[in-house]
mmCIF file as gemmi writes it, N, C-alpha and C atoms, coordinates in Angstrom:
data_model
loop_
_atom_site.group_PDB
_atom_site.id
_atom_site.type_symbol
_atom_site.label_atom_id
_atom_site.label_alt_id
_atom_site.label_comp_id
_atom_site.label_asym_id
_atom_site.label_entity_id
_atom_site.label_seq_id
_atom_site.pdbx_PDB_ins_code
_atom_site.Cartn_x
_atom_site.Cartn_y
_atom_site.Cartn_z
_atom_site.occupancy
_atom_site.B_iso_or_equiv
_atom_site.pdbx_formal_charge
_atom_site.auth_seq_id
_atom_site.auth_asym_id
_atom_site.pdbx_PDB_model_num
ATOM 1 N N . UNK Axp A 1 ? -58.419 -44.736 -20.216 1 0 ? 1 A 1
ATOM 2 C CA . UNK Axp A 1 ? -57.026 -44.694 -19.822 1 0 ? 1 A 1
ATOM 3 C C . UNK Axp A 1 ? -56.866 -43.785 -18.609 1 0 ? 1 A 1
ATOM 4 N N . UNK Axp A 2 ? -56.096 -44.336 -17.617 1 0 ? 2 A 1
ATOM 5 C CA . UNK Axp A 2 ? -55.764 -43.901 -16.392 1 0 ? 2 A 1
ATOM 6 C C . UNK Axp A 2 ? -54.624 -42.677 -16.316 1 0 ? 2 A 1
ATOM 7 N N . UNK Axp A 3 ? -54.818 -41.496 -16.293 1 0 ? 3 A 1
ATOM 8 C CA . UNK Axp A 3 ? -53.348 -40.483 -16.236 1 0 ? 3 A 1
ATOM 9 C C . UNK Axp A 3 ? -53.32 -40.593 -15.06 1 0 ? 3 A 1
ATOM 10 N N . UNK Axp A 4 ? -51.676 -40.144 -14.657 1 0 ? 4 A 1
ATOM 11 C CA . UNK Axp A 4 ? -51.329 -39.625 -13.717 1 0 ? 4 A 1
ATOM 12 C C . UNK Axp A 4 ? -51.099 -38.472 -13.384 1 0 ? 4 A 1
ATOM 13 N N . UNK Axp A 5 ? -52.068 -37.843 -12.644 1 0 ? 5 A 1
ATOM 14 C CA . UNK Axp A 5 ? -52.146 -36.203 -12.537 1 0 ? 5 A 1
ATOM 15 C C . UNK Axp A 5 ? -51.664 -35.679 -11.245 1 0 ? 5 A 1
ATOM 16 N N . UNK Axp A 6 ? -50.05 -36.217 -11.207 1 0 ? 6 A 1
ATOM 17 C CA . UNK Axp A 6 ? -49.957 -35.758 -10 1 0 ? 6 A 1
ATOM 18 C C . UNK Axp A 6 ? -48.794 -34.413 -10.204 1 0 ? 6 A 1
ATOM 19 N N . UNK Axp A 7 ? -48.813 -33.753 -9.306 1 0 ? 7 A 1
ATOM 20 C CA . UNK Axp A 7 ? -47.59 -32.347 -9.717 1 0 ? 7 A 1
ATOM 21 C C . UNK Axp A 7 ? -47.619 -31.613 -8.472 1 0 ? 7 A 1
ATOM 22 N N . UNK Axp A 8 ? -46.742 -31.13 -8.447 1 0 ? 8 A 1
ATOM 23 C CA . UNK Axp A 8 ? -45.972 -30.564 -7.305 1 0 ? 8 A 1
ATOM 24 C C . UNK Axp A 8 ? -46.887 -29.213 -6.507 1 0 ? 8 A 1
ATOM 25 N N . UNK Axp A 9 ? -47.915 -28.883 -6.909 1 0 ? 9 A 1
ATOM 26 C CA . UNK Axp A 9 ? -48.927 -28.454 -6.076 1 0 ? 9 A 1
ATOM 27 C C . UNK Axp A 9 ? -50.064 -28.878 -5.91 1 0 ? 9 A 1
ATOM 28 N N . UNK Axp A 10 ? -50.16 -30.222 -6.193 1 0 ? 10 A 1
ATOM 29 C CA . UNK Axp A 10 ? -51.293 -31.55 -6.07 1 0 ? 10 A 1
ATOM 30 C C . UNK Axp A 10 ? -50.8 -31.934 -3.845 1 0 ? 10 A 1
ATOM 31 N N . UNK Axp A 11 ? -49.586 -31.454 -3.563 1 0 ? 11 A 1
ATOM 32 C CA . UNK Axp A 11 ? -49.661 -31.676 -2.515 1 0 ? 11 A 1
ATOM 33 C C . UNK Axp A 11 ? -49.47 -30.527 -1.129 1 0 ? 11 A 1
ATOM 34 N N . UNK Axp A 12 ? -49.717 -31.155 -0.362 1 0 ? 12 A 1
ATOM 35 C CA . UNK Axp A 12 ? -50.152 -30.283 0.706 1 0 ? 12 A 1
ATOM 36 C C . UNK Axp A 12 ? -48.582 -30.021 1.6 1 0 ? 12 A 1
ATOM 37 N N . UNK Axp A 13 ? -47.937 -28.954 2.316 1 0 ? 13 A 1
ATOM 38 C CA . UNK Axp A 13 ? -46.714 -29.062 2.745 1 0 ? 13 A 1
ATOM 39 C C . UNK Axp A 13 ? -46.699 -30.207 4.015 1 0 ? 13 A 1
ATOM 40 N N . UNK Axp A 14 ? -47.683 -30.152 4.522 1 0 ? 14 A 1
ATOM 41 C CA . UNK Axp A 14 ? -48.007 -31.213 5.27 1 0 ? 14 A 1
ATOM 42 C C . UNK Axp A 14 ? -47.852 -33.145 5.03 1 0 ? 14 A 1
ATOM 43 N N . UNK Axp A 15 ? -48.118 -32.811 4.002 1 0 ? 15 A 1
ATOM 44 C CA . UNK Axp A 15 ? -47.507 -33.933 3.362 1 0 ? 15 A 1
ATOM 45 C C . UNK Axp A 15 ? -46.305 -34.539 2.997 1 0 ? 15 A 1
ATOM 46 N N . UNK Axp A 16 ? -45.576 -33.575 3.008 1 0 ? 16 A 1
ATOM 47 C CA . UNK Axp A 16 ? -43.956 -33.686 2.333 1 0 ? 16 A 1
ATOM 48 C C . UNK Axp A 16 ? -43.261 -34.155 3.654 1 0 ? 16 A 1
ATOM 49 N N . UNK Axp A 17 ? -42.595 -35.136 3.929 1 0 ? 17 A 1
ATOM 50 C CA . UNK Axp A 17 ? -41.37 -35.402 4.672 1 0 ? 17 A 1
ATOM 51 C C . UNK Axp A 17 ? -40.176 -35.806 3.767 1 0 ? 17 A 1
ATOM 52 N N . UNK Axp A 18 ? -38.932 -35.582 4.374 1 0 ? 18 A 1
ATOM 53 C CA . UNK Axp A 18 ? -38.415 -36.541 3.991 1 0 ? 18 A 1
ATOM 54 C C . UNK Axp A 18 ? -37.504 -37.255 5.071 1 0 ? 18 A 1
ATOM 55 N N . UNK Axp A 19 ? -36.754 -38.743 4.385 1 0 ? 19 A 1
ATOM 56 C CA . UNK Axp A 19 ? -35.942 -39.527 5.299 1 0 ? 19 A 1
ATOM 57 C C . UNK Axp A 19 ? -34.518 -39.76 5.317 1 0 ? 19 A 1
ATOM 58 N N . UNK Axp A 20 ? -34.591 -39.512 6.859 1 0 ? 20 A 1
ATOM 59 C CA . UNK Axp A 20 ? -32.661 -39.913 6.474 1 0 ? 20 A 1
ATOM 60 C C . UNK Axp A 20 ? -32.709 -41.676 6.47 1 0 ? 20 A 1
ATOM 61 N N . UNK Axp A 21 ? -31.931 -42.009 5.223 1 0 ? 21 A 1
ATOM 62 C CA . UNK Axp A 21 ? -31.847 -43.154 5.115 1 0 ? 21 A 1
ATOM 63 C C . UNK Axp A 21 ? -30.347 -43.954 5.069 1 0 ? 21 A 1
ATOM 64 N N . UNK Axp A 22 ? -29.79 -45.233 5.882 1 0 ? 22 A 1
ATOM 65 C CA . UNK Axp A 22 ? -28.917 -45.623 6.02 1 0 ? 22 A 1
ATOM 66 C C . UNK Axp A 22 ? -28.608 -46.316 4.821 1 0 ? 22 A 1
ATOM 67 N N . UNK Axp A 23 ? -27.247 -45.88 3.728 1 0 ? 23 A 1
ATOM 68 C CA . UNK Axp A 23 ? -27.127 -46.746 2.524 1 0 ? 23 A 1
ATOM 69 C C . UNK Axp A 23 ? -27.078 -48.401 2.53 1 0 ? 23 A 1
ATOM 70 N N . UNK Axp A 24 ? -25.981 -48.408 3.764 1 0 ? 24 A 1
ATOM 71 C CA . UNK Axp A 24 ? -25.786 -50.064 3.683 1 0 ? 24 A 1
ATOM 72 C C . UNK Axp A 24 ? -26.745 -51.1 3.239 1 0 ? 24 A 1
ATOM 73 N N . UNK Axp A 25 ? -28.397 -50.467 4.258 1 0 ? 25 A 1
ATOM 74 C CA . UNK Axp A 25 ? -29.722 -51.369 4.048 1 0 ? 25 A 1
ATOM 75 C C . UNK Axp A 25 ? -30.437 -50.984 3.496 1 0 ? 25 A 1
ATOM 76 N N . UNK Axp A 26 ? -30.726 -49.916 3.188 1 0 ? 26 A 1
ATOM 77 C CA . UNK Axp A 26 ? -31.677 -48.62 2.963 1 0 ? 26 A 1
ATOM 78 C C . UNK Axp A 26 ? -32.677 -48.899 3.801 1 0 ? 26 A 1
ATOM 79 N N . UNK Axp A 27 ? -32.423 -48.692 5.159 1 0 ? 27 A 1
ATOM 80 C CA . UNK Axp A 27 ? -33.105 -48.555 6.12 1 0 ? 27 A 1
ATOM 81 C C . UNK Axp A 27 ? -33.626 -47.093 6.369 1 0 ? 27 A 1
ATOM 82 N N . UNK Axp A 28 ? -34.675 -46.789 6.549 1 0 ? 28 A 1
ATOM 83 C CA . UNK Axp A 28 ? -35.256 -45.175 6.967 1 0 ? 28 A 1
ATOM 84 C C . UNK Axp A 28 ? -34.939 -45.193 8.493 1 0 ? 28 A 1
ATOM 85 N N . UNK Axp A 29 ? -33.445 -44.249 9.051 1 0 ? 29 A 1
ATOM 86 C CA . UNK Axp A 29 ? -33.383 -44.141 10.294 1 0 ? 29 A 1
ATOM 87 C C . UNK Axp A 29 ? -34.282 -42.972 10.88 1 0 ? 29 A 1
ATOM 88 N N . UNK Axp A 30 ? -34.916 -41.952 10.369 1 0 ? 30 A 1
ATOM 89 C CA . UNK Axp A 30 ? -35.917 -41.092 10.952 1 0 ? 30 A 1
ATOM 90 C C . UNK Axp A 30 ? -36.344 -40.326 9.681 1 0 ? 30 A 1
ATOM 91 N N . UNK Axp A 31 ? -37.703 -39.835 9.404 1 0 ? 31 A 1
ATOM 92 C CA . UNK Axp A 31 ? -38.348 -39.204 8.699 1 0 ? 31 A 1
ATOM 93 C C . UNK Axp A 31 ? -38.898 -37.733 9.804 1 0 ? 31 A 1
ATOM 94 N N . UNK Axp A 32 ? -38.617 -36.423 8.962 1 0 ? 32 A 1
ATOM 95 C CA . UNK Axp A 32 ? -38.923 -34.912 9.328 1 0 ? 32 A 1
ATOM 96 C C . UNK Axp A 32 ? -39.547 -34.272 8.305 1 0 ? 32 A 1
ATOM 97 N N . UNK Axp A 33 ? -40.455 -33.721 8.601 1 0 ? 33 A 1
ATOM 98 C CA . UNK Axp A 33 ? -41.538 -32.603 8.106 1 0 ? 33 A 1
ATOM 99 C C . UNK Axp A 33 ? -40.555 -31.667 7.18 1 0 ? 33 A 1
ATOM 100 N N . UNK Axp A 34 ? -40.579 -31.486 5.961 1 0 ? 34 A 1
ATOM 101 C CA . UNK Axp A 34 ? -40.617 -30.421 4.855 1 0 ? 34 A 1
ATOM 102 C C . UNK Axp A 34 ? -40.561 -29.056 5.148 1 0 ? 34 A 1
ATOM 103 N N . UNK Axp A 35 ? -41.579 -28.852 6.211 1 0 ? 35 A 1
ATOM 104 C CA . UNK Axp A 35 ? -41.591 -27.862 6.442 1 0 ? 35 A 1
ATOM 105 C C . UNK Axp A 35 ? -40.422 -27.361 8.121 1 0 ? 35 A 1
ATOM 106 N N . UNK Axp A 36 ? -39.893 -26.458 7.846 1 0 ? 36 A 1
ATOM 107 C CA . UNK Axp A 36 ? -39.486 -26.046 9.221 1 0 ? 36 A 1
ATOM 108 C C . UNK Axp A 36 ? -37.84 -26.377 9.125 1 0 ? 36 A 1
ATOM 109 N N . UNK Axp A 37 ? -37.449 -25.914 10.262 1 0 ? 37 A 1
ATOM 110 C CA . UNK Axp A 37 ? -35.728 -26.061 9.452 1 0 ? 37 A 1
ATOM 111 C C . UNK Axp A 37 ? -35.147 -26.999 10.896 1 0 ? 37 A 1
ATOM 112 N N . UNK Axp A 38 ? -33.741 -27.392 10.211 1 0 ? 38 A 1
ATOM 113 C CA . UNK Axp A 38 ? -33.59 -29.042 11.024 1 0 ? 38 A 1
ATOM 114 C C . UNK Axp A 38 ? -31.854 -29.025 10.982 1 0 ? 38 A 1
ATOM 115 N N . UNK Axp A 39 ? -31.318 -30.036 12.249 1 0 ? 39 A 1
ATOM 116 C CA . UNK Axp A 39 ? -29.84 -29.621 11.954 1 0 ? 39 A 1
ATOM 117 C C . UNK Axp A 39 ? -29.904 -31.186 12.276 1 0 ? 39 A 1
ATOM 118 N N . UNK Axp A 40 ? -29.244 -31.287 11.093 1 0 ? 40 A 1
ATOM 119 C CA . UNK Axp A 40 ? -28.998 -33.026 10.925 1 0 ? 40 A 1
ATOM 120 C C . UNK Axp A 40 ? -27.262 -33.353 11.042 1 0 ? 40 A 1
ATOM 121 N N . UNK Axp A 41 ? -27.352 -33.883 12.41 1 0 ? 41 A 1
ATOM 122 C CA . UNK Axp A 41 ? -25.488 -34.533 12.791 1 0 ? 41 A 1
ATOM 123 C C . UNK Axp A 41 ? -25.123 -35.753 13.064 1 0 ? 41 A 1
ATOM 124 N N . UNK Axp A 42 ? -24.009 -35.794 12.588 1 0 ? 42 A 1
ATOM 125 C CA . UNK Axp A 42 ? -23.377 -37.357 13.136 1 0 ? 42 A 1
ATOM 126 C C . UNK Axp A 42 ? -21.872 -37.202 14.343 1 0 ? 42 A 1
ATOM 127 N N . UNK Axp A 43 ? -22.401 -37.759 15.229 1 0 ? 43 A 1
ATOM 128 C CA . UNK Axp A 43 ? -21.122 -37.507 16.222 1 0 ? 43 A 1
ATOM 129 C C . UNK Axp A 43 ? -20.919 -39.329 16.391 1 0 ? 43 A 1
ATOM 130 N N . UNK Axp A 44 ? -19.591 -39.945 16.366 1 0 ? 44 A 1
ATOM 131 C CA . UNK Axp A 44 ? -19.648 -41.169 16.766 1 0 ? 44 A 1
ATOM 132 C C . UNK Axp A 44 ? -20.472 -42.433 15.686 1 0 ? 44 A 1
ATOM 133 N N . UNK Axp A 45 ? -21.015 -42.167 14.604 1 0 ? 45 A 1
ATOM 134 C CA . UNK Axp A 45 ? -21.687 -42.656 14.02 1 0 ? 45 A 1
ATOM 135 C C . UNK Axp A 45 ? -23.145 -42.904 14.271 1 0 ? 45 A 1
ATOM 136 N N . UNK Axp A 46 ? -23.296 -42.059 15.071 1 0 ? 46 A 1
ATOM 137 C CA . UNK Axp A 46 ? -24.822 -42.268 15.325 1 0 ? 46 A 1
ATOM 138 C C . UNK Axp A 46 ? -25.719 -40.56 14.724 1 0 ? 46 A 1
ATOM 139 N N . UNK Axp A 47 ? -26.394 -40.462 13.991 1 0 ? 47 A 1
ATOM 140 C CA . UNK Axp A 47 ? -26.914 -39.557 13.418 1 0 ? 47 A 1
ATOM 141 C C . UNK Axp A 47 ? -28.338 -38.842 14.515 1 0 ? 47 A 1
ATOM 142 N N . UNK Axp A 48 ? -28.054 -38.051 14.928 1 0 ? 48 A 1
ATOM 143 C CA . UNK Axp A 48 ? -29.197 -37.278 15.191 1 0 ? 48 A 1
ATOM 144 C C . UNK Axp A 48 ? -29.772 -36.167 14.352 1 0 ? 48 A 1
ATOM 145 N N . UNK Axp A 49 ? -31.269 -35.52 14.805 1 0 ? 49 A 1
ATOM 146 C CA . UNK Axp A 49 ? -32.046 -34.422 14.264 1 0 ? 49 A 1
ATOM 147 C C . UNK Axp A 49 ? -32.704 -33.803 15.397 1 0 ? 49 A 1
ATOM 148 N N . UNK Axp A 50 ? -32.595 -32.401 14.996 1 0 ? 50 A 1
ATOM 149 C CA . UNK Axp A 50 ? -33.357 -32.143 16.143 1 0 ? 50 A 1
ATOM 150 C C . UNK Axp A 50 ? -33.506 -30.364 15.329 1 0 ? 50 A 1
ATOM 151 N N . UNK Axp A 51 ? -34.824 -30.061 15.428 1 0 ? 51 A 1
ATOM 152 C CA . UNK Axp A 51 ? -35.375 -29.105 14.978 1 0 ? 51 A 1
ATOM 153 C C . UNK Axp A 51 ? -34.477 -27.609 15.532 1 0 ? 51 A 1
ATOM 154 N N . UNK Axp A 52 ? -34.488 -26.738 14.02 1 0 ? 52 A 1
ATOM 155 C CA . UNK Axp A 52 ? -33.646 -25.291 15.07 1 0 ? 52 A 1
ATOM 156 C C . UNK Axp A 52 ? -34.708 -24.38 15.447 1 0 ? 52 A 1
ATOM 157 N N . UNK Axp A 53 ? -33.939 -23.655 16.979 1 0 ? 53 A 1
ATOM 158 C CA . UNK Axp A 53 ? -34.939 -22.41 17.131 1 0 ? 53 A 1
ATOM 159 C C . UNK Axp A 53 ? -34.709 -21.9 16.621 1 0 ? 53 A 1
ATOM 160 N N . UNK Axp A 54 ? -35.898 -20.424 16.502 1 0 ? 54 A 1
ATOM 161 C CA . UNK Axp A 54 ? -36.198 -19.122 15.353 1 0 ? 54 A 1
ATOM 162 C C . UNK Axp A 54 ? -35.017 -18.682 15.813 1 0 ? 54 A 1
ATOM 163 N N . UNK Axp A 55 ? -34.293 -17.996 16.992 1 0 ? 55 A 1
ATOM 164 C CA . UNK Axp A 55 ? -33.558 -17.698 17.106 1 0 ? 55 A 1
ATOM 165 C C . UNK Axp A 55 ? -31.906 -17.795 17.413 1 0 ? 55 A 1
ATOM 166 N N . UNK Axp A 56 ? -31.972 -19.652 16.388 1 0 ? 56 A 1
ATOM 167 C CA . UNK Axp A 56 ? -30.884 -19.863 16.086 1 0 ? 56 A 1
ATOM 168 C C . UNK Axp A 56 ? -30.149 -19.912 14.863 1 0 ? 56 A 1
ATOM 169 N N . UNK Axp A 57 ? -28.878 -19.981 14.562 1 0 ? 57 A 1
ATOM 170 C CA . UNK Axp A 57 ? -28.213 -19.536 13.259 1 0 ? 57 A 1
ATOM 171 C C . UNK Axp A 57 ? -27.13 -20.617 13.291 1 0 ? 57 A 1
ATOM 172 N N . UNK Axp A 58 ? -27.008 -21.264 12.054 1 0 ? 58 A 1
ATOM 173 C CA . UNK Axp A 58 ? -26.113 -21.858 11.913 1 0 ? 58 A 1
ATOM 174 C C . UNK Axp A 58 ? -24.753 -21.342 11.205 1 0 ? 58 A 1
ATOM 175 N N . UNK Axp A 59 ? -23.459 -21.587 11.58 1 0 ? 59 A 1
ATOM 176 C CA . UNK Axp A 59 ? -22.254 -20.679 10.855 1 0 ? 59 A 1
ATOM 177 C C . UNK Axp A 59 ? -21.255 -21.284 10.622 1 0 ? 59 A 1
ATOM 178 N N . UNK Axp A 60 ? -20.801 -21.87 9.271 1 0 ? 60 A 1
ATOM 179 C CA . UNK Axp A 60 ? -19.572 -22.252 8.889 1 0 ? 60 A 1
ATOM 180 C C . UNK Axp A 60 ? -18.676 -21.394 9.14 1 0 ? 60 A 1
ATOM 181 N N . UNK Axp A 61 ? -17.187 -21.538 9.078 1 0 ? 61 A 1
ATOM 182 C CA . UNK Axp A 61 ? -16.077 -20.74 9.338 1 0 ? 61 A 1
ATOM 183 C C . UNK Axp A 61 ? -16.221 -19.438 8.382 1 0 ? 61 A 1
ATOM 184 N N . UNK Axp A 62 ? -16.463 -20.142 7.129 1 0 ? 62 A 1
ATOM 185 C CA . UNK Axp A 62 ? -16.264 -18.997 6.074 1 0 ? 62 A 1
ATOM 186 C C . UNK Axp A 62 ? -17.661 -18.246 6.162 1 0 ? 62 A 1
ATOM 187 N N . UNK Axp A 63 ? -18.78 -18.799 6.548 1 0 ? 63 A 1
ATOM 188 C CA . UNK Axp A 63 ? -19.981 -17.855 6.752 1 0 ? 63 A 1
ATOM 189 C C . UNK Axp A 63 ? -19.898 -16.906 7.545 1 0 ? 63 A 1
ATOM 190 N N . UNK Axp A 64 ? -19.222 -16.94 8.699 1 0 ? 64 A 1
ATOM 191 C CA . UNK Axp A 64 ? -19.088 -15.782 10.167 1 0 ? 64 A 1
ATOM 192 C C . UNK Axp A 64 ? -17.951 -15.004 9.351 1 0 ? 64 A 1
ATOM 193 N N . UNK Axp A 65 ? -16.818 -15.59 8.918 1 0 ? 65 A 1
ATOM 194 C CA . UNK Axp A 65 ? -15.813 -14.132 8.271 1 0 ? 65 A 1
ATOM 195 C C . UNK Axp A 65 ? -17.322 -13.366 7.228 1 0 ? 65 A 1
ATOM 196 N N . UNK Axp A 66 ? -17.933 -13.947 6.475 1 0 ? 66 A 1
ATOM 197 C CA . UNK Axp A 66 ? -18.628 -12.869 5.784 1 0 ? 66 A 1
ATOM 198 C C . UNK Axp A 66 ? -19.56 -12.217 6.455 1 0 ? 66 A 1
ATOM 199 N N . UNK Axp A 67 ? -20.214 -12.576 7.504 1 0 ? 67 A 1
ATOM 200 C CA . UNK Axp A 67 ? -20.527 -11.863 8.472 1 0 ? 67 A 1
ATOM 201 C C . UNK Axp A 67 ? -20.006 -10.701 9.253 1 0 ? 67 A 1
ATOM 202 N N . UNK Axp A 68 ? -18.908 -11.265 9.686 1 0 ? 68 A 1
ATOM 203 C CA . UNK Axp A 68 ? -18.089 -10.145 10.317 1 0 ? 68 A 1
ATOM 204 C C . UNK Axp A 68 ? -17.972 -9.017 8.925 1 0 ? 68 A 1
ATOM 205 N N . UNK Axp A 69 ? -17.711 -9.461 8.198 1 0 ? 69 A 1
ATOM 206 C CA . UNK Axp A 69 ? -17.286 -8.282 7.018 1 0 ? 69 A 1
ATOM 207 C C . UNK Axp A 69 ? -18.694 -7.332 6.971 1 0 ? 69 A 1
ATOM 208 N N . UNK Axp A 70 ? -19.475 -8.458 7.349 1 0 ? 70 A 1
ATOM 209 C CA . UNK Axp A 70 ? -21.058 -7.161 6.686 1 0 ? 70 A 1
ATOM 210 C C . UNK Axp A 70 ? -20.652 -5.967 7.695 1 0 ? 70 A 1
ATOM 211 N N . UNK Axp A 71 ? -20.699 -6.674 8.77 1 0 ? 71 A 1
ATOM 212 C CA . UNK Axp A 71 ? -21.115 -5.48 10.292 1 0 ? 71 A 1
ATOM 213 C C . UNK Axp A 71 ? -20.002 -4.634 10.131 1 0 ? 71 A 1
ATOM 214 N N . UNK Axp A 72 ? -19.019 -4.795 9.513 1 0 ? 72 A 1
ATOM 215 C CA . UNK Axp A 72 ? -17.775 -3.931 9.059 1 0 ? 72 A 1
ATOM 216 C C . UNK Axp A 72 ? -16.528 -4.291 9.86 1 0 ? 72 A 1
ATOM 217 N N . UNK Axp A 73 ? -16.348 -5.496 9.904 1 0 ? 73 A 1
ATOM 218 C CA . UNK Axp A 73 ? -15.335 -5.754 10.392 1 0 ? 73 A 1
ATOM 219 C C . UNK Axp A 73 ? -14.134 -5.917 9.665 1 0 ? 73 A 1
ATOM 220 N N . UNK Axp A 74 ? -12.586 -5.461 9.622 1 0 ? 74 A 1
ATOM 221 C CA . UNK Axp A 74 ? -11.937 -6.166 8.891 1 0 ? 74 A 1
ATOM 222 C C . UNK Axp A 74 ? -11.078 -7.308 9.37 1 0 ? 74 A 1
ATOM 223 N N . UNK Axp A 75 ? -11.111 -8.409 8.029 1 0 ? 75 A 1
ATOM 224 C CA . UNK Axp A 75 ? -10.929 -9.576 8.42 1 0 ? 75 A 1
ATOM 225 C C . UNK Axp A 75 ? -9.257 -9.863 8.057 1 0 ? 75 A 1
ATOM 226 N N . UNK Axp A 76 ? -8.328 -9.95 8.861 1 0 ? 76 A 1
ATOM 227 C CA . UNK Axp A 76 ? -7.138 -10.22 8.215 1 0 ? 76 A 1
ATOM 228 C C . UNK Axp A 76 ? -6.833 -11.885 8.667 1 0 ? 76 A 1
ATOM 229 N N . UNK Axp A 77 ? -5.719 -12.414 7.454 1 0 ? 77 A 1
ATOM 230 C CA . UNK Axp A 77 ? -5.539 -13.445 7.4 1 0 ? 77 A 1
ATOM 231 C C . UNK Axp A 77 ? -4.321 -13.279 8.382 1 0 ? 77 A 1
ATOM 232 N N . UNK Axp A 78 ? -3.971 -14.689 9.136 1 0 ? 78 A 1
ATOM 233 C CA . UNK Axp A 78 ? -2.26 -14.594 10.192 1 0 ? 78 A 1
ATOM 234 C C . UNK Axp A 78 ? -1.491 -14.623 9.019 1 0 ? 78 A 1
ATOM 235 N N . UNK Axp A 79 ? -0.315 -14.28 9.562 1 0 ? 79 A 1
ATOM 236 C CA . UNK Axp A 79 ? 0.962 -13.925 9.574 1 0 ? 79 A 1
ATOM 237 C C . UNK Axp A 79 ? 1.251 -15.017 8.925 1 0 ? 79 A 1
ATOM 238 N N . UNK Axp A 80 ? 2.638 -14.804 7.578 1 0 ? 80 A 1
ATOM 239 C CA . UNK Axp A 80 ? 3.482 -16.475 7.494 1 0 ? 80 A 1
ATOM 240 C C . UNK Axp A 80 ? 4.309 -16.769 8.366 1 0 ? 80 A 1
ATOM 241 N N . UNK Axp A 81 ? 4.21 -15.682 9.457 1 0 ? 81 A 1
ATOM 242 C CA . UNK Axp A 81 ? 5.815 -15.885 10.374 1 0 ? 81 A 1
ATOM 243 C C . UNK Axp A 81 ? 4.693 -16.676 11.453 1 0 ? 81 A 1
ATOM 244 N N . UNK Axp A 82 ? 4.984 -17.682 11.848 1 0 ? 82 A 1
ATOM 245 C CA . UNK Axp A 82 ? 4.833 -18.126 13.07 1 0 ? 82 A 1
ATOM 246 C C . UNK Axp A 82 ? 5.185 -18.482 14.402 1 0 ? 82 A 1
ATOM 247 N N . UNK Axp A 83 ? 5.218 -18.111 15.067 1 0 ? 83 A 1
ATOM 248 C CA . UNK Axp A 83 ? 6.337 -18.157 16.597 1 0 ? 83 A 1
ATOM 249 C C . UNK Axp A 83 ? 5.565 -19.542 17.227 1 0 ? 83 A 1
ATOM 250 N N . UNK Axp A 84 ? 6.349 -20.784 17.448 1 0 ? 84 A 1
ATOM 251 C CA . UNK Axp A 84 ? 5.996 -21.661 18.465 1 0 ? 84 A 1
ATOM 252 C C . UNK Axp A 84 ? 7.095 -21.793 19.22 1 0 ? 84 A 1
């Protein structure tokens, strides 16, 4: 009898990709390496990837207020009064 002895350090990181895949067809529109970090966008309906530098950072709205808070910033919310 044949086992299957496969498990999650049976592989090499080199090995691991994975794919962005389009639901409609399940078409594989591009496959990226496991390893290494990646900023996956859609502008217009067309999806790009493109690998980040070491010395880039990605920041949601609410990620940079907690940021600012580390470095000691204080963060106040506006006013209910609004002048237009």
């Amino acid at each position: 009898m044949l086992e299957n002895q496969c498990s999650a350090d049976a592989f090499n990181a080199d090995d691991q990709w994975y794919d962005v895949v389009r639901r409609a067809d399940k078409a594989v529109i591009y496959s990226f390496p496991a390893e290494g970090r990646y900023l996956v966008y859609r502008v217009n309906g067309i999806v790009s990837l493109r690998p980040l530098l070491e010395e880039e950072e990605i920041f949601t709205l609410n990620g940079f207020m907690q940021f600012a808070k580390r470095l000691g910033y204080r963060v106040t919310p506006p006013s209910d009064i609004i002048i237009s």
